[in-house]
Backbone as a ProteinNet text record, in pm:
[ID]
protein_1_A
[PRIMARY]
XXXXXXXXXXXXXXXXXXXXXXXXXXXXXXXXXXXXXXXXXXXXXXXXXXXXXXXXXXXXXXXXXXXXXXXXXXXXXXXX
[TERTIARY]
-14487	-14417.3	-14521.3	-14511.9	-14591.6	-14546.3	-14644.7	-14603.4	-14440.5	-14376.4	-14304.7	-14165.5	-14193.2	-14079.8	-14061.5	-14181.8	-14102.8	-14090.1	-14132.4	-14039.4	-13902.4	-13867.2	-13738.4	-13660.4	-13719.9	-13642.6	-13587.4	-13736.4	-13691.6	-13591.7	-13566.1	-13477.3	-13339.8	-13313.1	-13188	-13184.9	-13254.7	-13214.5	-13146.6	-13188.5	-13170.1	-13062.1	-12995.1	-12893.4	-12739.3	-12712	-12556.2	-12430.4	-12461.8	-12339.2	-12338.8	-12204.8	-12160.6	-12219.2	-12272	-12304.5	-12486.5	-12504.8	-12690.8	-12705.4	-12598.1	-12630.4	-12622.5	-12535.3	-12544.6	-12624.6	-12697.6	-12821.5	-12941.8	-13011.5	-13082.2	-13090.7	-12916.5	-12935.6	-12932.7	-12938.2	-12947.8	-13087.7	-13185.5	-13303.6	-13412	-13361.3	-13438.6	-13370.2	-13267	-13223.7	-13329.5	-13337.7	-13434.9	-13559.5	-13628.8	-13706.6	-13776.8	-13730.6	-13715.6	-13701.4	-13594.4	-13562.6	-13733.9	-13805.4	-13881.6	-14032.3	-14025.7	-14125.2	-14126.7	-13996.8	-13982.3	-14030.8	-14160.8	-14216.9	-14181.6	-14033.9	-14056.1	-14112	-14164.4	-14220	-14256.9	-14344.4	-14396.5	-14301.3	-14192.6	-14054.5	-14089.7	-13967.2	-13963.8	-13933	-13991.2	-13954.5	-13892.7	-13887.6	-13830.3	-13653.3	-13653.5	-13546.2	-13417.6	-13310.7	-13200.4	-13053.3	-13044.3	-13013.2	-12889.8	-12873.2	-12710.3	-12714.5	-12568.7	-12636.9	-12570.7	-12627.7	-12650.3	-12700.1	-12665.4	-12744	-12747	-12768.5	-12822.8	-12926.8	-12949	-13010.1	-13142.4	-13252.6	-13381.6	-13466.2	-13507.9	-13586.6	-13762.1	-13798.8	-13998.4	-14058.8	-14143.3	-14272.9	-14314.9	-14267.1	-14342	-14212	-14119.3	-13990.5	-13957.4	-13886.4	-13805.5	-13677.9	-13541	-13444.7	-13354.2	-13218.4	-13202.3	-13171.5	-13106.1	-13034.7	-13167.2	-13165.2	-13224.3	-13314.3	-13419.8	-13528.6	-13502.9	-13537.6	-13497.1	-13500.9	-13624.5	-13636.3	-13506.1	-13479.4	-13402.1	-13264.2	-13222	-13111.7	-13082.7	-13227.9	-13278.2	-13192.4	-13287.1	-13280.8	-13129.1	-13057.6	-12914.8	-12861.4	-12864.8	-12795.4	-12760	-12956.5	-12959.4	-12932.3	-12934.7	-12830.7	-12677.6	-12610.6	-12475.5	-12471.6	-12570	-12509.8	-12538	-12679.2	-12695.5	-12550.9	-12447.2	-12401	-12301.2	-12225.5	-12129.3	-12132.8
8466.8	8351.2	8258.4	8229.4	8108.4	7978.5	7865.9	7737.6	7682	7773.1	7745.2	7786.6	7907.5	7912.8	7882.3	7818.3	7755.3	7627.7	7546.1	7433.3	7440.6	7559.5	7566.9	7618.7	7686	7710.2	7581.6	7494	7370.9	7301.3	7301	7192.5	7271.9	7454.3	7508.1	7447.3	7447.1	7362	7278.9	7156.1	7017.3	6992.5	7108.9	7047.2	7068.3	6901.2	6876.4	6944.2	6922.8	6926.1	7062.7	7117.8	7269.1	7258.9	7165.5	7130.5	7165.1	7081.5	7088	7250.1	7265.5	7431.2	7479.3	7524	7622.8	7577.2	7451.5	7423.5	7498	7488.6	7544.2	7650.4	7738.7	7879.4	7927.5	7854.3	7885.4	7912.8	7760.7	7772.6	7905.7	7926.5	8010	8137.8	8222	8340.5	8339.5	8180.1	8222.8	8240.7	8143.1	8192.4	8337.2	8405.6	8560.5	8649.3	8617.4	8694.6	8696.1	8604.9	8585.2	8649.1	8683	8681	8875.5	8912.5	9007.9	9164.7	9232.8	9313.1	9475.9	9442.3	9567.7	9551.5	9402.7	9404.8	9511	9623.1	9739.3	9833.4	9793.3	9883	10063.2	10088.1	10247.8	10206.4	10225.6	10197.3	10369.7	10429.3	10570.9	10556	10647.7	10591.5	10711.2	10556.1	10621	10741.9	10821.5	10930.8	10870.4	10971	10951.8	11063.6	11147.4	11206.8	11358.7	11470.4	11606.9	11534.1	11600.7	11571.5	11687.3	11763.9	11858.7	11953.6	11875.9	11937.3	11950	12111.7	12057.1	11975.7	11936.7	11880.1	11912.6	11899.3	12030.7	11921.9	11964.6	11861.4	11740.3	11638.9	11537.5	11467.1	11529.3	11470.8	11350	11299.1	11195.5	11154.6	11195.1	11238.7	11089.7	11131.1	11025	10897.7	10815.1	10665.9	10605.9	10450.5	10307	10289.3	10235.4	10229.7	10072.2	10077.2	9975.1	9868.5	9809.8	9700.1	9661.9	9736.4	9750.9	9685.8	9763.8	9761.8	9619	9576.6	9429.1	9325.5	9330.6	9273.2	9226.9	9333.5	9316	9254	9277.3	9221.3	9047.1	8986.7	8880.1	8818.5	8839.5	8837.8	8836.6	8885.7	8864.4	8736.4	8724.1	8626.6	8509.9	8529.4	8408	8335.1	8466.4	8395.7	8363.2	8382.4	8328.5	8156.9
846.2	791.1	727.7	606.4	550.8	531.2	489.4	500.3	433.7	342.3	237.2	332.2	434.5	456.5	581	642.2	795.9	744.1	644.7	588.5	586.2	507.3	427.2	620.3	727.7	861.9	890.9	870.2	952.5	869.7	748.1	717.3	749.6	762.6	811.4	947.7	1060.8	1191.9	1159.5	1060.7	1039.1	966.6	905.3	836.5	931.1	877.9	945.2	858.1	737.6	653.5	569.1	583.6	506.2	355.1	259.4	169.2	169.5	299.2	316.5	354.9	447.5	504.9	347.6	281.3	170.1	61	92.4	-24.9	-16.1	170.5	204	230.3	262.1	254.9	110.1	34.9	-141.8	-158.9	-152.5	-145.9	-43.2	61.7	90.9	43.1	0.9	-41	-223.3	-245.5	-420.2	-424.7	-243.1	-230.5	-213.6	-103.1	-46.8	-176.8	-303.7	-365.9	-510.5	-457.5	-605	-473.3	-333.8	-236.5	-201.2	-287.4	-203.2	-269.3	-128.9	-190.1	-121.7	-28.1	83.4	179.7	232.3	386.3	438.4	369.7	433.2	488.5	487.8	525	431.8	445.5	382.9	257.3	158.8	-0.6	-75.1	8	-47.3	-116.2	-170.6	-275.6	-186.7	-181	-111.3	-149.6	-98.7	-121.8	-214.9	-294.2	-360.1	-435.9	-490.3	-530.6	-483.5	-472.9	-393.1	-304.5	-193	-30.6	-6.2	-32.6	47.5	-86.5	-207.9	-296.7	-238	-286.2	-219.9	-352.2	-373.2	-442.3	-462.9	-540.3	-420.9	-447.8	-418.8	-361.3	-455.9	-449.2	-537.4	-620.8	-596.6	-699.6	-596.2	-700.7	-667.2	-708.1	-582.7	-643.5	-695.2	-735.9	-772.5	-679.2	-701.9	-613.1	-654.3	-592.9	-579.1	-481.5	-537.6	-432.5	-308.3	-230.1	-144.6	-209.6	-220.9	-304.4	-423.8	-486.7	-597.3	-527.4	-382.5	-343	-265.8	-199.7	-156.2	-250.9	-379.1	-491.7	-520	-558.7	-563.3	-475.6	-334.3	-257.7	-216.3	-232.7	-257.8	-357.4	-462.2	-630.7	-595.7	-492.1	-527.8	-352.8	-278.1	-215.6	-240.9	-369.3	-416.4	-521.4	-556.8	-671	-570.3	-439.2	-356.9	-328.5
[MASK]
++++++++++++++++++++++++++++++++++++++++++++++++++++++++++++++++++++++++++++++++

């Protein structure tokens, strides 16, 4: 956690009002979304597709890489 976003924790504790809550859960979802690199997670790209196709050594089949799928997700709760 860095300085930017245990600010932005502390002002989610602090807020009273359904207005302050969805300001600050705004602000930190634009933060995260402009921060976000895959936290070392699995960045392998998720199946879609054939599932049971083999694919050989070194391919990369089709679907969205995590990040990608990250990305989107915070994009549509930013637009809620």
């Amino acid at each position: 956690i860095d300085r930017t976003m245990l600010i932005l924790d502390i002002f989610a504790q602090h807020a009273k009002s359904k207005e302050g809550k969805a300001q600050v859960s705004l602000a930190q979802m634009q933060y995260l979304y402009t921060r976000l690199r895959g936290w070392g997670g699995n960045l392998s790209r998720q199946a879609g597709g054939r599932a049971g196709s083999n694919g050989g050594v070194g391919l990369r089949g089709p679907g969205e890489t995590k990040i990608e799928t990250d990305r989107q997700r915070l994009r549509q709760d930013m637009a809620r």
